[in-house]
C-alpha positions, 0 to 999 in steps of 0.5 A, a space after each residue: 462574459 462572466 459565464 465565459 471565465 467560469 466556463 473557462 475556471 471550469 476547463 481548467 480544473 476538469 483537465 487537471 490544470 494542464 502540466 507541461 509533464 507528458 500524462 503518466 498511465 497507471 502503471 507510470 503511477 504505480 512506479 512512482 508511488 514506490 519510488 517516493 513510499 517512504 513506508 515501503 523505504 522503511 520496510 526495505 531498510 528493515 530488510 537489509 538490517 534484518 539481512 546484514 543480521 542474518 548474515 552475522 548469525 552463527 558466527 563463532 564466537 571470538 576467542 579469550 585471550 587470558 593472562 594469570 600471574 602468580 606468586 608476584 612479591 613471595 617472600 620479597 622476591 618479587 619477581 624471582 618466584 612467581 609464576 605466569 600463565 598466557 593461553 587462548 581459550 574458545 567457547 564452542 556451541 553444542 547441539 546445532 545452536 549455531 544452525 538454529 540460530 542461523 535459521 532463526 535470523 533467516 525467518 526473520 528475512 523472510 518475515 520482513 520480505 513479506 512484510 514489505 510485500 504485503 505494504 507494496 500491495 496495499 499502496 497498490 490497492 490506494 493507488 488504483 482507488 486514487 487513479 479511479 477516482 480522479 479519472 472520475 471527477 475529471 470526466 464529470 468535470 468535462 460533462 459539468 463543462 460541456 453542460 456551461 457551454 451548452 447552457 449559454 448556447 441556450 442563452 443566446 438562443 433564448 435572447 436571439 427568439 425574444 429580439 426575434 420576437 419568436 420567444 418570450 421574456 420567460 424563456 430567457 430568465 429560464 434559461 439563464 436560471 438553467 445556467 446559473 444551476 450548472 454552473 453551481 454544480 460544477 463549483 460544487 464539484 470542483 472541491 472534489 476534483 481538487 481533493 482528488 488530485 491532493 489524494 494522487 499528488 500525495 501517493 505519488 510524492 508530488 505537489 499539487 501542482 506537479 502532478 501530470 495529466 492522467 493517461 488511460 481509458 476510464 470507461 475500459 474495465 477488467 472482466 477478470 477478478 479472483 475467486 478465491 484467495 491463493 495461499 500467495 497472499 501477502 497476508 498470508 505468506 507473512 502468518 506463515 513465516 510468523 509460524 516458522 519464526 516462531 517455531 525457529 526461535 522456540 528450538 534455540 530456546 530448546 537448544 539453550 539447554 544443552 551445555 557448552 564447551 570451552 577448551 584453552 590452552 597456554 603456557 606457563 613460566 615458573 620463574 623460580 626454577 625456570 620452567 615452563 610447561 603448557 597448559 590445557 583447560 577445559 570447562 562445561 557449565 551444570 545445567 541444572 535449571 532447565 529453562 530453554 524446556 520450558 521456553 521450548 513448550 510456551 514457543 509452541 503454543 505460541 506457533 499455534 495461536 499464530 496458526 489460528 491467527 492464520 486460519 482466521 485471517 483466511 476466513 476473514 479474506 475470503 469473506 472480504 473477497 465473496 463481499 466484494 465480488 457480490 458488489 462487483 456483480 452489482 455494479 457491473 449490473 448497475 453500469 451495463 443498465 446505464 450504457 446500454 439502456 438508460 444512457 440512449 434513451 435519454 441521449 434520445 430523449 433530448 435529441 427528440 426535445 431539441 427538434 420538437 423545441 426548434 420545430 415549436 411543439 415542445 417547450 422551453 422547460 422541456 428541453 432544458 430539462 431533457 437536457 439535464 436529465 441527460 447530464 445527470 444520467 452522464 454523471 451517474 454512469 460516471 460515478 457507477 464505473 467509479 465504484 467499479 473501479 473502487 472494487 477492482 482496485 479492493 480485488 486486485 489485493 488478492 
């Protein structure tokens, strides 16, 4: 009865406790891991301020309004000698200030796009990688569960031969220690299922207890992979809008230099002989310190420091990228060898024990060891797609 409950226990956890909620496929994950991403709502709201900013950019400036009153109380008339003046002025930009500082707001839009690219990328890669890896401690479940029924039919068979008379008293405290060893392994296991569905649960923006069955071919595998990285990658398109940040912001620092106008005019009344003429102003500041050249030059040297930053973030992706295709190649190797060799052979090797069991020539021992050689080569090609899976999921960032 007990080995009933666990292997009941066991079902449970290896589908995943069974939700009501129709099983979600990858591409389902995806979406809703976006959608509940509070990283990537974090970048889109630094997208939007960074648009609102850019389209504030460049605006004229907002005109003074200026009042100037003289000869107020001269000589104790008050009023009856002094003079007022009312006008408008407005400050005007010269040298393409308005331009550059438009662009500048432009670049960092582009900045912050890439930016939320390259984190949507990266929950991808976490995505994938969690997907896999709960696919595969589901299907071991199923294996450590199909081994507990397997292992009380060996039980009652054990029993039935030593009432029988067939079968000693051996037989049946072996098998029953067979038992007891699967059913450890799998309690071993279910640690990692359950951290696994905490891992996809979390990304997804769910609870434990919400998160459906997963939906999708575990054993399929992609025989495409990059083989070089594309100057698309997210990693590299944010360098590059870095650069041209940098070089946008270096040339209104240049720009700086240039002086600006501010033309006005207004009326003035003279209330002593009671007149008033219009007024015309204008004022240039001495650019005297020329900071925005050097601002300009220190600017430039900084676009080529992120330039190199560039160049090796290249390298360093290309190697990433020739690691992990060296793995794959590894592990496509590993797996193939596992279904196509070690996986039939073992799959014979048992079927071979249980006839030469049930026909008397083998014995006991034999057979529950044929049976859990071929659990473990299960398990292990189980874990070898896993890994397989980990590395596609790494390559799918580039």
């Amino acid at each position: 009865m007990k080995y009933v409950i666990m292997l009941g226990g066991v079902l449970y956890a290896a589908t995943g406790f069974a939700q009501s909620a129709s099983p979600i496929n990858l591409e389902q994950a995806l979406a809703l891991a976006t959608d509940h991403s509070s990283v990537l709502q974090g970048a889109d709201l630094q997208y939007r301020a960074a648009e609102i900013s850019a389209a504030a950019a460049g605006r004229w400036t907002n005109p003074n309004l200026e009042f100037d009153v003289e000869g107020v109380g001269g000589n104790l008339g008050f009023y009856d000698a002094a003079e007022y003046t009312i006008g408008l002025s407005q400050d005007f930009q010269r040298g393409g200030k308005r331009a550059a500082e438009q662009q500048l707001a432009l670049r960092s839009v582009e900045s912050m796009a890439h930016a939320r690219q390259e984190a949507a990328v990266e929950l991808e890669v976490q995505v994938r990688t969690a997907f896999a890896a709960l696919q595969a401690q589901q299907e071991i479940g199923l294996v450590r569960a199909e081994q507990v029924k397997l292992g009380e039919a060996f039980v009652d068979v054990a029993r039935r031969r030593f009432d029988s008379g067939a079968g000693s008293e051996l037989e049946v405290v072996q098998a029953e220690l067979a038992l007891e060893e699967i059913v450890l392994s799998r309690a071993c296991c279910s640690g990692d299922l359950t951290a696994a569905r905490e891992r996809m649960a979390s990304l997804l923006g769910l609870e434990i207890d919400e998160l459906p069955e997963l939906a999708g071919s575990y054993y399929e595998t992609s025989d495409a992979a990059p083989q070089d990285v594309k100057p698309s990658h997210p990693a590299l398109r944010r360098l590059d809008a870095e650069i041209q940040s940098i070089l946008a912001e270096a040339e209104y620092a240049r720009l700086q230099d240039v002086a600006d106008v501010s033309l006005g005019a207004g009326v003035r009344f003279m209330a002593a002989d009671d007149i008033q003429t219009f007024v015309l102003s204008a004022s240039m500041p001495l650019v005297l310190n020329r900071r925005g050249r050097t601002e300009h030059a220190a600017g430039l040297l900084q676009a080529d420091a992120a330039r190199a930053r560039r160049q090796e973030t290249l390298r360093s992706l290309r190697r990433e990228l020739k690691t992990l295709l060296a793995f794959r190649e590894g592990s496509i190797h590993e797996v193939l060898i596992i279904r196509d060799r070690l996986l039939p052979k073992t799959e014979q090797a048992y079927a071979l024990s249980r006839a030469g069991y049930e026909a008397g020539r083998y014995s006991w021992v034999e057979l529950v060891s044929a049976q859990q050689h071929l659990s473990e080569v299960r398990v292990r090609y189980i874990e070898a797609l896993a890994e397989l899976h980990r590395i596609d999921a790494e390559l799918s960032r580039f």
